[in-house]
matplotlib code that plots the C-alpha trace (Angstrom):
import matplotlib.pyplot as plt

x = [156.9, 154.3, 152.3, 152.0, 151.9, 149.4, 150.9, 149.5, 147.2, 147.7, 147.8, 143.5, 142.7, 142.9, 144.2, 146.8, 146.6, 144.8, 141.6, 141.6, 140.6, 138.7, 136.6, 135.7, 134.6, 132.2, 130.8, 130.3, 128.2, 126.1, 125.5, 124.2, 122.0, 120.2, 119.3, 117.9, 115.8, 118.8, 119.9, 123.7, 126.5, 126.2, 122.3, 121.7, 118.5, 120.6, 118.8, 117.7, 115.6, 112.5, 109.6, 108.8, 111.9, 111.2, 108.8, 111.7, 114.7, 112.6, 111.5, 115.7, 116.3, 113.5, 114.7, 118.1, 117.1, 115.0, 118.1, 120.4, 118.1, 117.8, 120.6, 120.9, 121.4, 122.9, 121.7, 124.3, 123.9, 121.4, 120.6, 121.0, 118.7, 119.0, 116.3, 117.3, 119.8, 117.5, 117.7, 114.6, 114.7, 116.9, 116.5, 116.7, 118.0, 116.8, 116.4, 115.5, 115.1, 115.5, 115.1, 118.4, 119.5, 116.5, 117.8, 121.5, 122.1, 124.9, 124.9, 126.5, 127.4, 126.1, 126.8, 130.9, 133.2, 136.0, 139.1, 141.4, 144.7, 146.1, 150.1, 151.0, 152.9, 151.0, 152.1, 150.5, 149.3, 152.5, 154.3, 155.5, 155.8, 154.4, 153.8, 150.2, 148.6, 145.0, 142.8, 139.1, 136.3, 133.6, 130.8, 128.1, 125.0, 122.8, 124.2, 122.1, 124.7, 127.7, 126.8, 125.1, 125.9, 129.7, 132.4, 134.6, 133.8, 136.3, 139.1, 137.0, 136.8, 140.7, 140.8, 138.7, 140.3, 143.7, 141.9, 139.8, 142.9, 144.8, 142.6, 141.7, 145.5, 146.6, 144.2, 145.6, 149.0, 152.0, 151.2, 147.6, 148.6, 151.0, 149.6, 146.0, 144.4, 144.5, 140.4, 139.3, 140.8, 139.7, 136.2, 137.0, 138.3, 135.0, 132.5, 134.3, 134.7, 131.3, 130.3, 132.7, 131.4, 127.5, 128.3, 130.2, 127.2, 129.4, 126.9, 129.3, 129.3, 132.2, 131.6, 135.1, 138.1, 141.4, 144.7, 146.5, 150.0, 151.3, 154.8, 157.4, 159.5, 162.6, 165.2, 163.6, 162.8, 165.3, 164.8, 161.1, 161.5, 163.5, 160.7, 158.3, 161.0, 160.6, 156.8, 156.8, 159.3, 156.4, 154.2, 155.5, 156.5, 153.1, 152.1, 154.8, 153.5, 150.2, 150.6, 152.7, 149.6, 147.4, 149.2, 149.8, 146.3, 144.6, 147.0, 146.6, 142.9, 143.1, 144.7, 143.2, 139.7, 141.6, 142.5, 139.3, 137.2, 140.0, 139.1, 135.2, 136.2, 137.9, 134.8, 133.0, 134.7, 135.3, 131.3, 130.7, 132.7, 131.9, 128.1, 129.2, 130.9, 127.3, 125.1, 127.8, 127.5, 124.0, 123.5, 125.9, 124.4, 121.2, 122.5, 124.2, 121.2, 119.8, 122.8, 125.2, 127.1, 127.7, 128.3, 130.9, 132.9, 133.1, 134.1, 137.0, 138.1, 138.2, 140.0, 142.4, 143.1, 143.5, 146.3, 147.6, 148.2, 150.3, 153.0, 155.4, 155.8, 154.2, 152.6, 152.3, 150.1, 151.7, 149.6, 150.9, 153.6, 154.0, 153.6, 156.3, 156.9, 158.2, 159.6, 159.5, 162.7, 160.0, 159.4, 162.5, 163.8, 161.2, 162.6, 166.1, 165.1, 164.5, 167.7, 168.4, 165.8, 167.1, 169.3, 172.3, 175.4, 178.6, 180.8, 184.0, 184.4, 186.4, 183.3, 181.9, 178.6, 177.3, 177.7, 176.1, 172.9, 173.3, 172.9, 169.8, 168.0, 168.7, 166.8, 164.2, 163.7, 164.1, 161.0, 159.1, 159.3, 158.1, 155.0, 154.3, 154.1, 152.0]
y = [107.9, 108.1, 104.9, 105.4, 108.7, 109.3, 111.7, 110.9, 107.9, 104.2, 101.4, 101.0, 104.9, 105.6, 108.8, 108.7, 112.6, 113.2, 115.4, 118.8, 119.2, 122.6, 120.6, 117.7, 120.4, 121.7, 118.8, 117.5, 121.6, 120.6, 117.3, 119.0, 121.9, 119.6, 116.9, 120.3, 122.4, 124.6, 124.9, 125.4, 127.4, 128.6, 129.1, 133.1, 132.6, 131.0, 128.6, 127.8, 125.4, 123.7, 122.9, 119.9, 118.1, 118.1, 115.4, 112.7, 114.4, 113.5, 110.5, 109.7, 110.8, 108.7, 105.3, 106.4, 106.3, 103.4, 101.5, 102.5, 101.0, 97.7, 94.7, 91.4, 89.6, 85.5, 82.7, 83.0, 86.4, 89.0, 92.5, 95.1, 98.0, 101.7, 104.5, 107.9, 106.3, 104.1, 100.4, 99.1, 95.7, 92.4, 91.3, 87.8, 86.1, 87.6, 90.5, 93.7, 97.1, 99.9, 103.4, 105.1, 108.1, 107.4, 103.9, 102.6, 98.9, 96.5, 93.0, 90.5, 86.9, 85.3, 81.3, 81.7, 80.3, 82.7, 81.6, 83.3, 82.2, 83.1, 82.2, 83.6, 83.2, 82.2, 82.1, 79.2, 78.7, 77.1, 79.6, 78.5, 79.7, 77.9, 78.8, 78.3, 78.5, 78.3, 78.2, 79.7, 79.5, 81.9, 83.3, 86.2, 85.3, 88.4, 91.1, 93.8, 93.4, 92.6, 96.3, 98.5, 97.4, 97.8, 99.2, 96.4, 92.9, 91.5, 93.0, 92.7, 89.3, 89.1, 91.3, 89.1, 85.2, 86.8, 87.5, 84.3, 82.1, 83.7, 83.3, 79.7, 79.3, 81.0, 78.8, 75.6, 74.0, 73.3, 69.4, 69.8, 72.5, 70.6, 66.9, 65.8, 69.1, 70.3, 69.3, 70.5, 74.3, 74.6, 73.9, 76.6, 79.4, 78.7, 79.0, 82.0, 83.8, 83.4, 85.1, 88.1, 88.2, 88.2, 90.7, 92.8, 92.6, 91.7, 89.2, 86.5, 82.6, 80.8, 77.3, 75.7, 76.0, 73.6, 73.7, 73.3, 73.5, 73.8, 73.6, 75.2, 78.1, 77.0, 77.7, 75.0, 72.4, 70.0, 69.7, 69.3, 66.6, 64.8, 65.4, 63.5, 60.6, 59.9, 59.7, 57.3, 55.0, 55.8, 54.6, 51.9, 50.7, 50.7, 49.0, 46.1, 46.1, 46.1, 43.1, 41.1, 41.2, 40.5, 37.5, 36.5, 37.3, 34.8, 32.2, 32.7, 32.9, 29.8, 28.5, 29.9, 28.6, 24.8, 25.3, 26.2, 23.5, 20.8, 22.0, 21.5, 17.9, 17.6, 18.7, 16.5, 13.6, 14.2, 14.6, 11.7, 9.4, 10.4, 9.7, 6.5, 5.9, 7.3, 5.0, 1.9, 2.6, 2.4, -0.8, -2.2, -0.7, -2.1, -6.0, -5.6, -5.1, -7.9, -10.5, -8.9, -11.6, -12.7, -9.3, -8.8, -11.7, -10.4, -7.1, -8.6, -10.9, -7.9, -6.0, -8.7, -9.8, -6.1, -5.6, -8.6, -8.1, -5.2, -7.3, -9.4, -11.9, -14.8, -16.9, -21.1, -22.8, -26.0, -28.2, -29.8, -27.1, -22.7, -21.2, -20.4, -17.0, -17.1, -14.4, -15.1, -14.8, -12.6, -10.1, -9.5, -9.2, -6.6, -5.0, -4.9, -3.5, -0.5, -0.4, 2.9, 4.3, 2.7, 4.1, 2.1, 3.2, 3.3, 0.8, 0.7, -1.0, -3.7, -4.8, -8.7, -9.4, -11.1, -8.1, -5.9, -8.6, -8.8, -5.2, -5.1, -8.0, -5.5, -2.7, -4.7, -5.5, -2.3, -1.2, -4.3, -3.7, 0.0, -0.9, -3.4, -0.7, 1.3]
z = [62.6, 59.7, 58.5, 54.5, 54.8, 57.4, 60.0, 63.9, 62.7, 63.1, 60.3, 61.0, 60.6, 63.8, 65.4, 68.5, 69.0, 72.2, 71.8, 73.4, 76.9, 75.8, 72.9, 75.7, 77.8, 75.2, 73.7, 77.9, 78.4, 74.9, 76.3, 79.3, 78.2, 75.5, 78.5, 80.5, 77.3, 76.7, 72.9, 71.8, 72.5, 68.7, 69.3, 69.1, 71.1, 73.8, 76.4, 79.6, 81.7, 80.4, 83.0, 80.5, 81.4, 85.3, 85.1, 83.7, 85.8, 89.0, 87.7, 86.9, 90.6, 92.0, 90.6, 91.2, 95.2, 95.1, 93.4, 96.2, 98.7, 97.1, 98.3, 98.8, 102.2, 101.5, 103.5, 106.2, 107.0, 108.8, 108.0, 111.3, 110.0, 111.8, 111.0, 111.1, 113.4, 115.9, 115.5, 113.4, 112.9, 111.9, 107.9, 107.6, 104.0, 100.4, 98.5, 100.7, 100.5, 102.7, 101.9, 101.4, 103.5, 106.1, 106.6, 107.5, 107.4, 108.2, 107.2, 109.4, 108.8, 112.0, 110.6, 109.7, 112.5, 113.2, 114.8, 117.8, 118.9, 122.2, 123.2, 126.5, 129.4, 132.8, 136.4, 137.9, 141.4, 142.1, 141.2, 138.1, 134.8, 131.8, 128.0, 126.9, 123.4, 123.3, 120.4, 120.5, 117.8, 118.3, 115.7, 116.3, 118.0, 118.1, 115.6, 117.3, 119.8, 118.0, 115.7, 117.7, 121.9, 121.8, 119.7, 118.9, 119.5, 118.4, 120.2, 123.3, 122.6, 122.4, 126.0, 127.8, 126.5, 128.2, 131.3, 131.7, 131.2, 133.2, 135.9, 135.2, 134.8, 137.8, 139.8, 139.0, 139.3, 137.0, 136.5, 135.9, 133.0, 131.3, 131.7, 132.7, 133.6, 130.2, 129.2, 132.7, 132.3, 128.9, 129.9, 132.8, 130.2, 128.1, 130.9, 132.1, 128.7, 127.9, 131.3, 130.0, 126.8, 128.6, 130.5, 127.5, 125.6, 122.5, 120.7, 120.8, 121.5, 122.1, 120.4, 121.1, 123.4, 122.8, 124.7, 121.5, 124.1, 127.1, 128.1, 130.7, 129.1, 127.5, 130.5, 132.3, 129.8, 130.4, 134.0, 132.9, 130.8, 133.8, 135.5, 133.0, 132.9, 136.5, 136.6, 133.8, 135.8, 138.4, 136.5, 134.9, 138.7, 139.9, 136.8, 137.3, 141.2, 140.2, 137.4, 140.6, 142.9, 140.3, 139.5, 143.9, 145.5, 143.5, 144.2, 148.0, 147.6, 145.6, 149.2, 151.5, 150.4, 149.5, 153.0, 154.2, 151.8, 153.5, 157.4, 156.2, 155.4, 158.3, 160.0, 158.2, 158.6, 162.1, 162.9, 160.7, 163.0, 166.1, 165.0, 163.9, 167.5, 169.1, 166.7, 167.7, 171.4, 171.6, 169.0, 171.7, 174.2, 173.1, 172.9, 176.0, 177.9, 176.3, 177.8, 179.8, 180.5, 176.7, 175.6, 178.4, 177.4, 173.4, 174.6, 176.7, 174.0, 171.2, 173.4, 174.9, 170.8, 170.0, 172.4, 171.8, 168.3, 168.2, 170.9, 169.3, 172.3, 171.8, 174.7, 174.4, 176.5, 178.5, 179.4, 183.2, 183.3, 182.9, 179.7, 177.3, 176.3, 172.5, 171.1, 166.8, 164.5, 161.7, 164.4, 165.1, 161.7, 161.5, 164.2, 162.6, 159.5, 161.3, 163.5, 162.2, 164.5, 167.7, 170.3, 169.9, 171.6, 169.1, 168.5, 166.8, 163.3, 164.7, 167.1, 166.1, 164.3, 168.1, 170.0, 167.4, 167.7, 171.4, 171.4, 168.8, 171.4, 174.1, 172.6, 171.5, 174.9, 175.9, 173.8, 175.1, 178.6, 177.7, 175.8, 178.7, 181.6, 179.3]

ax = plt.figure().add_subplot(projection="3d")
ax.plot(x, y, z, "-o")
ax.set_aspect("equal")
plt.show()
């Protein structure tokens, strides 16, 4: 399709016909021989190579190799440098330069964190079977050794966190994997990767190990989770058990040192009297050796008075004739208000009001006679 006319050109002038490969290939050999002293194709005296141009093709070639040696190494990275194939020296941050073809460098970032995931299955020391995933962060230490010491570092690195947990794994049991022992073998996989990675020469340093999980393969989980039930009704027994003692052993202390404050008061008490008796004894000791006779006579009375008032006979002085013995009507109502505790024999309900006092006189009697023989 023509635009106004104009066969193979676009509305702006332009023309869409491709040049001819022969015509680039010209114009590129002109370009070419002029740039080396040589004159045209069309020139009759033809050309060749001009010893004035040397100067600025070596001079082009020269800053065309010192331009290939210059980079630029970031804050977070080091520069491993090789001379003619030998390690020269580590290049810290900036703009360096090494010369190219002579020198070989590789920069490393030796400040990035890299991650590694592990999910395996382990056979414990138990012998059972549980699914672990572990989670490593690592980054490069010393890149001389990360580049030059061993081939892959990172797929060592991948090598040696299966055989660490394995091990560390396979030494423990099935409850300490799943439950409590988690922290304990991850410390254990980090101390022994490290040693592997040491001894690999890799370069490497772990920085952290996590037991992101740990659980039984699926076949078995439900007999797992049974398992888990009954420790937490273990648990939560002991804790009951523990909350009951808690609440009893200070309420038998609490007793036990009532108990013992009352026997020191008992003591007490007990000392104090008898002191009291030994301090009596020898005030009366003391008066009684000062009249015998008079202190005689009180002792006889206080102790004549003291017997006699816990009788209830009562005896009268006569004069010309015997003494009466009277017993009172008070003492014997006294008596009767506690006939419950006397030894009555049974009657039957149709037995008179006399007989029942006959038989209440007896026992009182009774009990007389007895506190008179003693």
């Amino acid at each position: 399709m023509s635009w106004n006319g104009n066969e193979n050109k676009d509305p702006w002038g332009r023309n869409d016909t491709p040049p001819e490969i022969d015509e680039v290939i010209k114009k590129v050999r002109q370009r070419i021989e002029s740039i080396f002293g040589g004159g045209s194709s069309g020139d009759s005296s033809g050309g060749g190579f001009s010893l004035k141009s040397l100067p600025l093709i070596l001079g082009v070639l020269v800053l065309l190799w010192v331009g290939a040696g210059i980079y630029q190494v970031e804050q977070a990275e080091r520069s491993v440098v090789l001379r003619l194939g030998k390690f020269q020296e580590i290049k810290g941050p900036g703009l360096r330069w090494n010369p190219p073809i002579i020198d070989a460098w590789e920069i490393v970032d030796v400040v990035r964190v890299r991650p590694h995931r592990h999910d395996a299955l382990m056979l414990t020391k138990d012998e059972n079977i549980v699914d672990v995933t572990v989670s490593i962060q690592y980054q490069i230490a010393d890149p001389q050794k990360y580049v030059l010491d061993i081939r892959d570092a990172d797929a060592s690195l991948v090598q040696a966190t299966e055989s660490a947990l394995r091990h560390v794994v396979g030494g423990s049991i099935m409850d300490d994997a799943l439950t409590t022992g988690r922290e304990l073998i991850a410390q254990e996989v980090k101390t022994r990767l490290q040693r592997y990675l040491n001894k690999y020469n890799t370069g490497l340093e772990v920085v952290i190990v996590n037991i992101e999980d740990s659980s039984p393969p699926n076949q078995v989980q439900e007999a797992f989770d049974d398992v888990i039930k009954a420790r937490e009704d273990e648990v939560r027994a002991r804790n009951e058990a523990e909350t009951y003692a808690n609440g009893l052993v200070p309420e038998a202390r609490g007793q036990a040192q009532r108990m013992l404050q009352d026997a020191e008061a008992y003591r007490e008490q007990v000392i104090s009297e008898a002191e009291g008796d030994a301090t009596r004894f020898n005030l009366l000791l003391s008066e009684y050796q000062k009249a015998p006779d008079v202190t005689r006579n009180r002792l006889y009375l206080d102790s004549i008075q003291g017997v006699m008032s816990n009788s209830t006979k009562v005896m009268i002085d006569v004069e010309g004739g015997n003494n009466i013995l009277y017993l009172p009507l008070d003492k014997i109502a006294e008596s009767a208000r506690g006939i419950d505790n006397l030894n009555i024999p049974s009657t039957s309900g149709t037995a008179s009001i006399s007989d029942l006092t006959n038989q209440v006189i007896e026992e009182i009697r009774r009990r007389n006679r007895q506190e008179e023989r003693r």
